[in-house]
N, C-alpha and C positions, 0 to 999 in steps of 0.2 A: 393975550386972547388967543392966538395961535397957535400960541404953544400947549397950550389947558386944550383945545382944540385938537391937536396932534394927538397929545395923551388920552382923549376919550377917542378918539378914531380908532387909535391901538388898542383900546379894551375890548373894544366892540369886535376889531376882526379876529383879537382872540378869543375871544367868546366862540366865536362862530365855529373858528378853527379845531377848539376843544369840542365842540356838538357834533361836528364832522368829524373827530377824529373817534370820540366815543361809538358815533354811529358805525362808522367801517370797523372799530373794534370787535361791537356786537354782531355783525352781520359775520366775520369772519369767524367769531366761537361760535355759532349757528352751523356755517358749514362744518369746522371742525367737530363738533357732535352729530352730524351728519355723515361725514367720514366715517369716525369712528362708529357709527352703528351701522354701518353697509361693511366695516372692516371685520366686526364681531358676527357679522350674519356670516360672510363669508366663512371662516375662522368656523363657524358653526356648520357650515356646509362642507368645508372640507373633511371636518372630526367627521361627521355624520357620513359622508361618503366611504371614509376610511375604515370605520367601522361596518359598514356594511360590506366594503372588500374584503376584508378578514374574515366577514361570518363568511361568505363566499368561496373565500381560499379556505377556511375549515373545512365547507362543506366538499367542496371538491376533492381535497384531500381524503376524507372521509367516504367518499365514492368511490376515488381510487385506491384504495384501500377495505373495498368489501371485497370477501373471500373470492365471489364471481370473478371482480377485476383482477385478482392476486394469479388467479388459475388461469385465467387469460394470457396472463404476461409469464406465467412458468411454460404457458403450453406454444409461447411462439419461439423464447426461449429456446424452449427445447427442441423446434423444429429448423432455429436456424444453427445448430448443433452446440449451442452455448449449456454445456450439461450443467456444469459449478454453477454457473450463475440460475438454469430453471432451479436447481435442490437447493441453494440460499432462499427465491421466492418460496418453494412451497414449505421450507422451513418456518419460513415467517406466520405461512399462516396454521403451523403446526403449534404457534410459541401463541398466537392472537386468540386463538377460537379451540379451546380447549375443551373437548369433550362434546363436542359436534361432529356432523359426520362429514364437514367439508377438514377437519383435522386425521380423521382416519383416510380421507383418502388422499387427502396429502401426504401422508406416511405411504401411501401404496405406493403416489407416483415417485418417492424420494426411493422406496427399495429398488423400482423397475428402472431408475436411472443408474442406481447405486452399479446393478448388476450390468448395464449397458456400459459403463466405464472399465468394470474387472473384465469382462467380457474383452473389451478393446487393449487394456491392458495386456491380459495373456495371450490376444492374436498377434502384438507388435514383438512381446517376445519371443513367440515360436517367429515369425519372419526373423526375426535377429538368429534365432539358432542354426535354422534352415538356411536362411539366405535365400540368392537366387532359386534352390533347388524348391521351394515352397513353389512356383508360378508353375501352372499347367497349361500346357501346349492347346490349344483350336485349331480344330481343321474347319469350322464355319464361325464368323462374326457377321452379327446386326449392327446396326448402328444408323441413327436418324432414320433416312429411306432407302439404306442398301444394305442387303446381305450378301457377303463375300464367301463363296464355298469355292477351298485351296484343296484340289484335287491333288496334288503332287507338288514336293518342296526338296529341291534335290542339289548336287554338285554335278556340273560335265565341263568335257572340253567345247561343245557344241549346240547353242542357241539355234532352238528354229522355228519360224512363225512365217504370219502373210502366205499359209497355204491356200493354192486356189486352184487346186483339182490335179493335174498332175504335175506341179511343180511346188517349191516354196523357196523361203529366203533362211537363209543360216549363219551364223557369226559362230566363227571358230576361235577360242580360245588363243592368245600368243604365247608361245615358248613360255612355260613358267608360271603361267595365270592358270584359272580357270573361271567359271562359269556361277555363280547362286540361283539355280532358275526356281521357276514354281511355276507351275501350271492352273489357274481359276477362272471361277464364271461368276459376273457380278449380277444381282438381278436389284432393279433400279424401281423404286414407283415414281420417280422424278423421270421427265423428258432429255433433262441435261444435268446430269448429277458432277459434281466434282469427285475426283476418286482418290483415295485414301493411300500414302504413299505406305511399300513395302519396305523396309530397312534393317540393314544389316549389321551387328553389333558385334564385336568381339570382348569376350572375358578377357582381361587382364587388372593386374594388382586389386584384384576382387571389384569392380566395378567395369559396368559394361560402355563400349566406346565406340563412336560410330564411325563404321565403314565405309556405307555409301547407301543410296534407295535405288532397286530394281526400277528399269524403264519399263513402261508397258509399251506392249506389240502387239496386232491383235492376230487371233490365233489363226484365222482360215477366212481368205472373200467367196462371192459365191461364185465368181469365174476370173478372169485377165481382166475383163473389161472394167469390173467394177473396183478390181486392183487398181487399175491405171483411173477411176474416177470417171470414164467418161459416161456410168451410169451411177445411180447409188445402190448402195446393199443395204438393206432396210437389216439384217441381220445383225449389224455393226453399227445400230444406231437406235439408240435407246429411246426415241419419242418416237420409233415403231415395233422396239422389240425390247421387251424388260427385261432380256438375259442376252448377255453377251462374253464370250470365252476369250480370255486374254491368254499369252504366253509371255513371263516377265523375268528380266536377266541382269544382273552386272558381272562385271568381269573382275574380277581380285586376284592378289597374288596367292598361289599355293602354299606359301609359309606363314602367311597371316589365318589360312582356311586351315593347314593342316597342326599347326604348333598352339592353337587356342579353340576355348572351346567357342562355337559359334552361337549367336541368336537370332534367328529371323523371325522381326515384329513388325507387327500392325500398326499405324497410329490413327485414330479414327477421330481422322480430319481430310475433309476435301481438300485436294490441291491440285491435282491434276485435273489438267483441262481443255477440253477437245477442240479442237484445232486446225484448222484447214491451211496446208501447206501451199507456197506458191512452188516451191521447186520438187522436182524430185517424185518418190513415189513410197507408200500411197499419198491421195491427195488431204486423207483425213490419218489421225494420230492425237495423242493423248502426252500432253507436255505438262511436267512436272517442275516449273523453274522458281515458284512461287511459297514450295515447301517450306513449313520452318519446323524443326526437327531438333532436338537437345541432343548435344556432342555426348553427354553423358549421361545414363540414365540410371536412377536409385530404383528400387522396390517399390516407393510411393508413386511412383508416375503408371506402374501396371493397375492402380487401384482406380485409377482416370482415361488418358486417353489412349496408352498405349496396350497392347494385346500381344502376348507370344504366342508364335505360330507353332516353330519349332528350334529344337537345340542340334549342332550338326555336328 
C-alpha cells in the first residue's frame, strides 16, 4: 500500500512539475516575441534615422556645393593668397554649371588670377636679376601710428646731440672707427609710442649682414635745467608734443664702412623705449635692449617689415 502510494505521490508532483514548467516556458516565448518586436522597431528606427541623415548629408552637400557657396570659398581663397587652390574652386564651377553666367564669371575670376600669378612671377624674376639694386631708398616711412622723416643719413668722426642753447654733448669717433649718423623727427599719435630700431647692414658675398642699430639721442632740450631733469621739456615728450627730433649714431670700423657697400634700414617695429634713468644725465632716453632684428637679411624681408633708407 505504500509503495502504490509513493508512486501515485510521484505522478502527481510530476504532473504539476510539467504544468509549471510549460507555463514558465510559455511566459518566457511571450517575452521573447516581445523582445524581438522592440528589437525590430528599433532596427527600424535606426534604418529610418540613417536614412534620413544621408537625405541630410546629400542635401548639405548639395548646398555646399551651389555656385553661390563655390564663389564664396574661391573668393576667401583668394583673399588669404591661396591663388591654386581659389582657380581649382572656380574651376569646378566652370566644369558643374555650363553655360550659365555664374561659369562665365568664373572664367573671369580664373583669367584675373591667371594674370596675378604671371604678374608675381615676372616681379620675383626681375628681383632675381636686379638683386639688391631693385629696393629704393625713403627718406619718410609710416608705419602703424608714426611717421619717421630722416633729414640726413651720413658718415663722421663726430656725434652730437642734448643741445641746450649754448652747449651740447658729442662723441668723437676712436682712431680707426667712425660714426653712421642720421638726423630725424618722429611724429607720434600715440602718447608713448615704441620706436622702430635704425640698422646697419653691410653687403658681403651678395647678402646683407648686420652691423649694428643706431642709439637714439635726443636732439636739443629747451635749457640745462630740463637737461639735468629738474623740470620737464614737454618738447621731448610725445603725450605733449607729436614731433620730436632725434640725432642717432653707431660707431664702426672704417674698413667695414669703407671696403663694403653699406645699407641703412628701417625695421618697423617698436622696440625702443623711453626710460627714466637713475644715474647720470639726461634723466629721460630711449633704450633699445629688447630689439630682435635678422643677422641676415634676403629681398623678401624689404616686402614686410624692413625699409631701406639709404646705401653708403
Amino acid at each position: 500500500m505504500n509503495y502504490k502510494a509513493t508512486i501515485l505521490i510521484l505522478i502527481i508532483f510530476s504532473s504539476c512539475s510539467n504544468s509549471e514548467l510549460e507555463k514558465k516556458n510559455m511566459e518566457l516565448e511571450k517575452k521573447n516575441m516581445k523582445l524581438e518586436n522592440q528589437l525590430s522597431e528599433i532596427n527600424n528606427y535606426i534604418t529610418e534615422t540613417k536614412n534620413q541623415l544621408d537625405s541630410c548629408l546629400l542635401e548639405l552637400t548639395e548646398i555646399k556645393n551651389t555656385p553661390e557657396q563655390r564663389f564664396l570659398r574661391a573668393q576667401k581663397l583668394f583673399s588669404e593668397n591661396n591663388l591654386t587652390e581659389a582657380i581649382t574652386e572656380y574651376e569646378e564651377i566652370v566644369q558643374k554649371f555650363k553655360g550659365t553666367n555664374d561659369e562665365k564669371n568664373a572664367e573671369k575670376e580664373i583669367n584675373r588670377i591667371n594674370k596675378i600669378i604671371e604678374d608675381q612671377i615676372r616681379e620675383e624674376e626681375r628681383k632675381k636679376a636686379l638683386g639688391y639694386k631693385i629696393l629704393q631708398p625713403l627718406s619718410k616711412v609710416s608705419y602703424g601710428d608714426l611717421t619717421l622723416k630722416f633729414e640726413k643719413i651720413w658718415t663722421g668722426k663726430r656725434w652730437t646731440f642734448d643741445d641746450y642753447g649754448n652747449q651740447y654733448f658729442l662723441r668723437d669717433a676712436e682712431r680707426g672707427n667712425i660714426h653712421v649718423l642720421t638726423r630725424l623727427s618722429i611724429t607720434s599719435n600715440t602718447n608713448n609710442p615704441l620706436l622702430p630700431p635704425v640698422l646697419v647692414y653691410q653687403m658681403k658675398e651678395g647678402k646683407l649682414h648686420l652691423l649694428g642699430k643706431l642709439e637714439y639721442e635726443f636732439r636739443r632740450w629747451k635749457d640745462y635745467g630740463s637737461y639735468l631733469g629738474n623740470y620737464s621739456d614737454y618738447g621731448n615728450d610725445f603725450s605733449h608734443s607729436s614731433t620730436i627730433r632725434f640725432n642717432l649714431g653707431l660707431e664702426l670700423s672704417e674698413e667695414e664702412i669703407k671696403n663694403h657697400s653699406i645699407y641703412i634700414v628701417l625695421k618697423k617695429e617698436g622696440c625702443f623705449v623711453r626710460s627714466r634713468n637713475t644715474y647720470g644725465n639726461p634723466e629721460i632716453s630711449y633704450k633699445g635692449s629688447s630689439c630682435q632684428t635678422k643677422s641676415i637679411l634676403t629681398l623678401d624681408d624689404f616686402d614686410n617689415e624692413y625699409t631701406l633708407l639709404k646705401r653708403l
